[in-house]
C-alpha positions as CSV (number, residue, x, y, z in Angstrom):
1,X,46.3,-25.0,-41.9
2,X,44.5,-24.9,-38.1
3,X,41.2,-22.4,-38.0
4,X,41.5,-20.6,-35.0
5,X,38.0,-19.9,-33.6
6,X,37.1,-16.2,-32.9
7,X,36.1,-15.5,-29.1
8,X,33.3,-13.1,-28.2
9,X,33.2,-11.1,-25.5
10,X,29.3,-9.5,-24.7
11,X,27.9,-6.8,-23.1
12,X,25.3,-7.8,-20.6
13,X,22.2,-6.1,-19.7
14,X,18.8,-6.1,-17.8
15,X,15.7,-5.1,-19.7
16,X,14.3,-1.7,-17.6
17,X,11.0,-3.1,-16.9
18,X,12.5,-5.9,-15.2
19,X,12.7,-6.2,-11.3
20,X,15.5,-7.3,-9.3
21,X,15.3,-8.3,-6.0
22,X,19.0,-9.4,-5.1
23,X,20.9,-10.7,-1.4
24,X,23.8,-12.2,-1.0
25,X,22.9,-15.5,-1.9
26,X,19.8,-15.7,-3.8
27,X,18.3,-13.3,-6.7
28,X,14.5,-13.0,-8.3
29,X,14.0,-11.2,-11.8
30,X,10.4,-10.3,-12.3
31,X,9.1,-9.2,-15.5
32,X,6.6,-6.5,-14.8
33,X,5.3,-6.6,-18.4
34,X,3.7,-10.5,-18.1
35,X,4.7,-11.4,-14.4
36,X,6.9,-14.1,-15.5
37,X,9.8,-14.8,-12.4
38,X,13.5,-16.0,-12.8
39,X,15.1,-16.9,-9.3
40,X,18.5,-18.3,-8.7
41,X,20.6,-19.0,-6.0
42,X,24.0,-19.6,-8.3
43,X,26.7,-18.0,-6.9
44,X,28.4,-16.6,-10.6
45,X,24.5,-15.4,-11.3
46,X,24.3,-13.7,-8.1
47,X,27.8,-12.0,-9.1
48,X,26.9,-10.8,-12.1
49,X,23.5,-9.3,-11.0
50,X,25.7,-7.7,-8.3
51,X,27.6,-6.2,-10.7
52,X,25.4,-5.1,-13.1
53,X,23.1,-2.8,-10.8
54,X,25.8,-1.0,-9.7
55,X,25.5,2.3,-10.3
56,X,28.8,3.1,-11.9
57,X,27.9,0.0,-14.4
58,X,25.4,2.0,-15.7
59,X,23.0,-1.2,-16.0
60,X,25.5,-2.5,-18.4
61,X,28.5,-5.1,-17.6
62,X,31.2,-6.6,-19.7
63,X,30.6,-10.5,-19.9
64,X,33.9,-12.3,-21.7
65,X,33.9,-15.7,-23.2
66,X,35.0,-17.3,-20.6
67,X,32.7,-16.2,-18.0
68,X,29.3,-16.9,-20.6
69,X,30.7,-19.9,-21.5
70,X,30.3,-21.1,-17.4
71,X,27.1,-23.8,-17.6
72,X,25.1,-21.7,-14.6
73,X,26.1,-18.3,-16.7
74,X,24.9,-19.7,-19.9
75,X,21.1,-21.3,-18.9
76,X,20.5,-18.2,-16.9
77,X,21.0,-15.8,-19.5
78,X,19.2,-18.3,-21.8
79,X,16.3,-18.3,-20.0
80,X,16.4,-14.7,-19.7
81,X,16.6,-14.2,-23.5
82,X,13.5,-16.6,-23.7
83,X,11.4,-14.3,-21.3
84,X,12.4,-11.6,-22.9
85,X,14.0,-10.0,-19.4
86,X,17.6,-9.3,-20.7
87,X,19.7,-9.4,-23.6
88,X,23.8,-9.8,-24.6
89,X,25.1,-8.2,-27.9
90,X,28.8,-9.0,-29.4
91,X,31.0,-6.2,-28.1
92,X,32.4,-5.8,-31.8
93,X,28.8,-4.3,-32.4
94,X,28.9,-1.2,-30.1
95,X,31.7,1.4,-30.4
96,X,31.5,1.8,-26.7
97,X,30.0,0.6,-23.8
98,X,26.2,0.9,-23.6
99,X,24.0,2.3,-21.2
100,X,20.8,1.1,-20.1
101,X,17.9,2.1,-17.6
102,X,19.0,0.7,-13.9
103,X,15.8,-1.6,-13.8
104,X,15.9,-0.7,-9.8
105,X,14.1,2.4,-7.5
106,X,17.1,5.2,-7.7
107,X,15.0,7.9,-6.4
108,X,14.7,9.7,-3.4
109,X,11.3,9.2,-1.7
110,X,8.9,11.5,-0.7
111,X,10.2,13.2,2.4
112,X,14.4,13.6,0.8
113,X,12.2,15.1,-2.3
114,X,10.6,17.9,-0.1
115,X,13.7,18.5,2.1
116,X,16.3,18.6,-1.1
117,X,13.6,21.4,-3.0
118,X,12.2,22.9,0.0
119,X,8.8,22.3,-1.0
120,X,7.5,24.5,1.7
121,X,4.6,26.0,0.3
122,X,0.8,25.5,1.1
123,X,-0.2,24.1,-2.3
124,X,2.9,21.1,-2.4
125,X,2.1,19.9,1.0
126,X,-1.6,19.8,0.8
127,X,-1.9,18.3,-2.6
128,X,-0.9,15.0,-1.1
129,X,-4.1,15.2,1.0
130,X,-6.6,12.4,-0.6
131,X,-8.4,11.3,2.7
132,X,-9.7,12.1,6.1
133,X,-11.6,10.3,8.0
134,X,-13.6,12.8,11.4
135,X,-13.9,10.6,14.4
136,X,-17.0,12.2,15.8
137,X,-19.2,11.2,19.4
138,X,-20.8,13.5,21.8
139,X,-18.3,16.0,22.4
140,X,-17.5,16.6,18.5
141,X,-17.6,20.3,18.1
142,X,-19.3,20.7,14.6
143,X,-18.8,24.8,14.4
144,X,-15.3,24.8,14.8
145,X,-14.6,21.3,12.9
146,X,-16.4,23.2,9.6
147,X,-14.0,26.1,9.9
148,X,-11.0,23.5,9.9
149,X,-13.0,21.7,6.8
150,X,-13.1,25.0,5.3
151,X,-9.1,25.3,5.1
152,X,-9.1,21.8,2.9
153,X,-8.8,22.8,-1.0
154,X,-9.0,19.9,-3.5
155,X,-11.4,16.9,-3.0
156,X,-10.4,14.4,-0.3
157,X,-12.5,11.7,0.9
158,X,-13.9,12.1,3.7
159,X,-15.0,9.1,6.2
160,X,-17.1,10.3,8.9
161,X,-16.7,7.5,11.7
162,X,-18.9,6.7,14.6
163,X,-22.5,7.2,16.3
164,X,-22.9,10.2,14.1
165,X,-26.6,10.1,16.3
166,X,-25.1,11.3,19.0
167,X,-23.0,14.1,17.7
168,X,-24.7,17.3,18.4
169,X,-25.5,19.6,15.6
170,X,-24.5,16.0,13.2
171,X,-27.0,18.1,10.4
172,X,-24.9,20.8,10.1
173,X,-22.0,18.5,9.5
174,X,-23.6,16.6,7.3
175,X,-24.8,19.8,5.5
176,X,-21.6,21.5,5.1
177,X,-19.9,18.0,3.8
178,X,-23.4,17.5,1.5
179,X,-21.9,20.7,-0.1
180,X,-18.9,19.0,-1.5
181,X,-18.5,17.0,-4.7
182,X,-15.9,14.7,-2.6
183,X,-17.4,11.2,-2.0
184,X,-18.5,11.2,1.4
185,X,-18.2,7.4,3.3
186,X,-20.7,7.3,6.8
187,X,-18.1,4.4,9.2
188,X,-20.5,2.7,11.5
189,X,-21.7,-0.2,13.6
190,X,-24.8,-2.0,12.4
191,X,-25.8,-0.7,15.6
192,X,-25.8,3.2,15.0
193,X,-27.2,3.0,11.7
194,X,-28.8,6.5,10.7
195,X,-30.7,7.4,7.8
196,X,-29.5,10.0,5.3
197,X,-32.0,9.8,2.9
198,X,-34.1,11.7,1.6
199,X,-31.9,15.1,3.5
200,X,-28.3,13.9,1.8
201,X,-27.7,12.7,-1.5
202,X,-24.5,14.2,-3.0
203,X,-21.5,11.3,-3.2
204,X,-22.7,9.3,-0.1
205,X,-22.3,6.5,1.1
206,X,-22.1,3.5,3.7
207,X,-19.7,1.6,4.9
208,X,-21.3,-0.8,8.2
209,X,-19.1,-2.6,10.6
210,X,-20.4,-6.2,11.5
211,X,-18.7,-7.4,15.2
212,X,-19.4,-11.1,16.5
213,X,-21.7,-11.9,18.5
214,X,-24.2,-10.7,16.4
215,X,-27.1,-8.6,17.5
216,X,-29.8,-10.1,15.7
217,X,-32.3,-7.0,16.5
218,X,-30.4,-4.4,15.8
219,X,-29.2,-6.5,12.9
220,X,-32.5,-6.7,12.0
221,X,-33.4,-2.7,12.2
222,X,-30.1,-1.4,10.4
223,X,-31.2,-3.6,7.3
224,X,-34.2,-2.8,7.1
225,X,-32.9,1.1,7.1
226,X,-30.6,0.7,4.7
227,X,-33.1,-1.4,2.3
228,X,-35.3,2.0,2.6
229,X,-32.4,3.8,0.7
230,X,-30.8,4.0,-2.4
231,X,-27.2,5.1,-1.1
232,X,-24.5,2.4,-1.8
233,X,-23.5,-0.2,1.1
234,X,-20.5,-1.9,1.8
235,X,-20.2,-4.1,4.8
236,X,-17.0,-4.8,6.6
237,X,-17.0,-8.0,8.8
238,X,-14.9,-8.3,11.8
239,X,-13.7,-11.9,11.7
240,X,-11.2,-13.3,14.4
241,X,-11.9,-17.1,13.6
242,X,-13.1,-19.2,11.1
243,X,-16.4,-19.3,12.6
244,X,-16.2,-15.5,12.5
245,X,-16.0,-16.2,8.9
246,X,-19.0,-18.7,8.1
247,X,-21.3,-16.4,9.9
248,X,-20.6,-13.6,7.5
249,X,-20.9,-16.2,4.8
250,X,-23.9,-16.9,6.2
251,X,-25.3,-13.4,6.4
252,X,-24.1,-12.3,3.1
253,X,-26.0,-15.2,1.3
254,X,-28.7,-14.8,3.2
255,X,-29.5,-11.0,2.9
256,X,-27.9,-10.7,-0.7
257,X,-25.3,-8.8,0.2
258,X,-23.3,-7.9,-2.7
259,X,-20.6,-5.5,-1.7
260,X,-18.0,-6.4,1.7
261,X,-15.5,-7.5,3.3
262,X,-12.9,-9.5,5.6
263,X,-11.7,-7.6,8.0
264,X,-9.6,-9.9,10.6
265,X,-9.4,-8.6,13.9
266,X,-6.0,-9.8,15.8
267,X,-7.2,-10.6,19.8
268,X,-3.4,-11.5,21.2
269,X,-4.8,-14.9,21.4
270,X,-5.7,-15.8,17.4
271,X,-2.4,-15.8,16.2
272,X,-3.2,-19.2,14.6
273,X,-6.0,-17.6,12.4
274,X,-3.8,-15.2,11.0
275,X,-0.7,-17.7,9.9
276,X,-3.9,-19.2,7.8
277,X,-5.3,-16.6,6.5
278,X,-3.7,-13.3,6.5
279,X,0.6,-14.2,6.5
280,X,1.6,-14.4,3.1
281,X,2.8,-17.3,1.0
282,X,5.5,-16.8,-2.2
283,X,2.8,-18.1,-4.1
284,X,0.4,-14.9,-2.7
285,X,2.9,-12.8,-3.3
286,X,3.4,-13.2,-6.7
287,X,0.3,-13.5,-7.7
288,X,-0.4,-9.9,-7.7
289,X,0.7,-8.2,-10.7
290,X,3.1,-5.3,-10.2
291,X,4.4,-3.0,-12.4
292,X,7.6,-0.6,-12.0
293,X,5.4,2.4,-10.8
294,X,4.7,0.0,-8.2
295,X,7.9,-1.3,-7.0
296,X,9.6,2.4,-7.0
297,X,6.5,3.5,-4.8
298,X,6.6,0.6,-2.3
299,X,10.4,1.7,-1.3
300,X,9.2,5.5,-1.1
301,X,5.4,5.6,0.8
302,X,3.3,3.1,2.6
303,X,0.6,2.9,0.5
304,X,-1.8,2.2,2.9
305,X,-1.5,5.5,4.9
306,X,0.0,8.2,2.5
307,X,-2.2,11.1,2.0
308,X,-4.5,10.0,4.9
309,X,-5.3,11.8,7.8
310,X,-7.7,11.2,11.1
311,X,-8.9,14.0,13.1
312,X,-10.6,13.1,16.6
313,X,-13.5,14.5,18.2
314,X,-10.9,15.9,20.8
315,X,-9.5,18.2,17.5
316,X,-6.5,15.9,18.3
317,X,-5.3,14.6,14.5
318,X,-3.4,11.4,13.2
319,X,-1.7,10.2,10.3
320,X,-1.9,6.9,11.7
321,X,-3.9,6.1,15.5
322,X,-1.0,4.1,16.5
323,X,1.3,6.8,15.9
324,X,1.8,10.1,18.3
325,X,-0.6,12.7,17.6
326,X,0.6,15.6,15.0
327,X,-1.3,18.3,16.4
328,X,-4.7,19.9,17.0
329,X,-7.5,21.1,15.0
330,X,-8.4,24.4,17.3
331,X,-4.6,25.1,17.7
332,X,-3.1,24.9,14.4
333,X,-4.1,25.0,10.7
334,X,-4.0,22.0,8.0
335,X,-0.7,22.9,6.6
336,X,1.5,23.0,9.8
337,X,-0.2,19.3,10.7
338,X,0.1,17.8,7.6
339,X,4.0,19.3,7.0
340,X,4.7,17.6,10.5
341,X,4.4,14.3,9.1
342,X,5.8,15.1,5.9
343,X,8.8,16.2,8.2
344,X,8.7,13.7,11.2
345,X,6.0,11.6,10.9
346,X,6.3,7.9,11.0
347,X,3.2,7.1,9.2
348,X,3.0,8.2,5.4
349,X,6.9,6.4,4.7
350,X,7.0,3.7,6.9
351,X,8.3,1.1,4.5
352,X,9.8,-2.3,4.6
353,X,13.4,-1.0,5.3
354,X,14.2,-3.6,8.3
355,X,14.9,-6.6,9.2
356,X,14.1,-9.3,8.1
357,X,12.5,-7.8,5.1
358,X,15.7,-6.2,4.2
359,X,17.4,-9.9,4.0
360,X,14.7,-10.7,1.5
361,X,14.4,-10.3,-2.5
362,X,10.7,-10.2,-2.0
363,X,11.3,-7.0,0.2
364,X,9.1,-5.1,-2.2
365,X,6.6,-7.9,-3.7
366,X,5.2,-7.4,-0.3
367,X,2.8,-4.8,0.4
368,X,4.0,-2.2,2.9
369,X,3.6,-2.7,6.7
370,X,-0.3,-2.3,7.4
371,X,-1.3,-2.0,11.0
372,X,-1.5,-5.8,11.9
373,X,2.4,-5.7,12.5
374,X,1.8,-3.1,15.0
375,X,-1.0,-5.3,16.8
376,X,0.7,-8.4,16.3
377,X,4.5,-7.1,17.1
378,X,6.2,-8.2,13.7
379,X,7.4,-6.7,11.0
380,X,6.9,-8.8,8.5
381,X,4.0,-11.4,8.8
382,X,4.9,-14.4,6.2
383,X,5.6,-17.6,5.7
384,X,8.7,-17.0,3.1
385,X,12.1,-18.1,4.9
């Protein structure tokens, strides 16, 4: 008597805290639980993939026999079962098809969300409000940039930037913002340094820009201010070359700085210094853990500029300087600005949603656009082909 032997039919599916990044002709799984990364560029893996995230699927395909039994089928969905990243069952064991969690962003971002509910009111549009930084110089008008303050609720951040000396009435300002729990951030040159201390105390702070050449007196002057104070210090070093770089080595071993940064500075003629040290590898890319929260919120917001405002000593305000202005302090209130960019702006969602970051399954490993593409005149700045 000849055994006939049974054939099983699966149901395939993708754990939901698994990432797929999927073109045409190559695919990335990445585990947000341990980091752990599958890639294949297998046409029948590709297919399946394909077919699994679409939405009617449901996250869940049928796999027969025949196609599981198809070498590149069978490794990949071993490996997959060894990382824990996807799973098949016996369709004998499920009365019906299963469903599973689309492991991919499916939501609407930010801006569909307020135009589908009509968030319109005061408190939904301002609660997204987390920073703003007041450009301030001699022609700051401190009375009537209080009065707009005043219209803030919650507790932003709030970066004042520039020679805060010069700003007539800079006390008052510095009162009024003393008054607030909000962390308060003072943006200068080594070279306008003021002292806060012993008049300001609540939440501030510094943060000192450092430009090459180097002006070793003033240099000189704004440490020894800030050594007279208690208030936190972070430096930011504007590097445009490796030699930028040693000399801020140099200055923060030699003062004992303990909190900074890089800050590269593009020129239009140091294009070399950024494909070494700001494009990014595959290798950089991955090797900053990323959960689903993040994924879903890089294809909804840039990260870098959400919530962020800049309001100019002119009363002129920005989402983002490299962006037209959204209005003006002494002509409209906080809500109609900040709903402009929720309705037009091209700051807080400018995400990676062109080409060539749209041919690429590490679209949204990347982080967002930041301003160097602007400067630089790229959209993407990488090394991945």
């Amino acid at each position: 008597m000849i055994s006939m032997k049974t054939v099983i039919d699966y149901w395939f599916a993708i754990e939901p805290y698994v990432f797929v990044g999927i073109t045409s002709k190559f695919v990335l799984l990445y585990n947000t639980l341990d980091g752990v990364t599958i890639e294949s560029d297998k046409s029948g893996v590709i297919e399946l993939l394909q077919e699994t995230l679409q939405k009617e699927n449901c996250g869940v395909v049928l796999l027969t026999n025949e196609r599981y039994q198809q070498k590149e089928i069978k490794d990949f969905i071993r490996e997959l079962r060894c990382n824990y990243m996807g799973d098949i069952i016996d369709v004998t064991l499920s009365k019906g098809k299963p469903v599973q969690l689309l492991p991919f962003f499916n939501f609407p971002n930010e801006r569909e969300i307020y135009k589908k509910h009509n968030f319109s009111s005061l408190k939904n549009v301002l609660k997204n409000l987390s920073e703003i930084s007041i450009h301030v110089d001699i022609v700051t008008n401190v009375a009537a940039l209080t009065i707009f303050l005043q219209s803030i609720s919650g507790s932003p951040i709030f970066n004042v930037v520039g020679d805060i000396g010069k700003v007539p009435n800079c006390r008052e300002l510095l009162s009024y913002l003393d008054q607030h729990l909000s962390p308060k951030i003072i943006l200068c040159s080594y070279k306008d340094v003021i002292a806060l201390q012993p008049t300001f105390w609540n939440n501030f702070s510094y943060r000192i820009s450092v430009q090459f050449p180097l002006d070793k007196k003033l240099w000189d002057k704004s440490i020894q201010l800030l050594f007279n104070q208690t208030l936190p210090v972070e430096y930011v070093f504007e590097v445009s070359s490796e030699e930028n770089c040693l000399q801020a080595e140099q200055l923060v071993e030699q003062f004992g700085i303990e909190k900074y940064q890089l800050k590269p500075v593009y020129t239009g003629e140091n294009i070399g210094f950024f494909e070494e040290n700001v494009f990014l590898t595959r290798e950089d890319i991955l090797s900053t853990p990323m959960s689903i929260k993040d994924f879903f919120s890089r294809q909804a917001m840039n990260i870098y500029d959400f919530g962020k405002i800049n309001v100019m000593s002119n009363g002129d305000v920005y989402a983002n300087l490299n962006y037209p202005v959204l209005g003006n302090i002494y002509t409209e209130n906080i809500y109609e600005i900040v709903q402009r960019e929720v309705d037009t702006g091209k700051s807080w969602f400018r995400i990676r949603n062109q080409a060539p970051c749209t041919d690429c399954v590490y679209q949204w490993l990347c982080p967002p656009p930041s301003d160097y593409e602007i400067a630089i005149g790229r959209p993407n700045l990488c090394h991945v082909k």
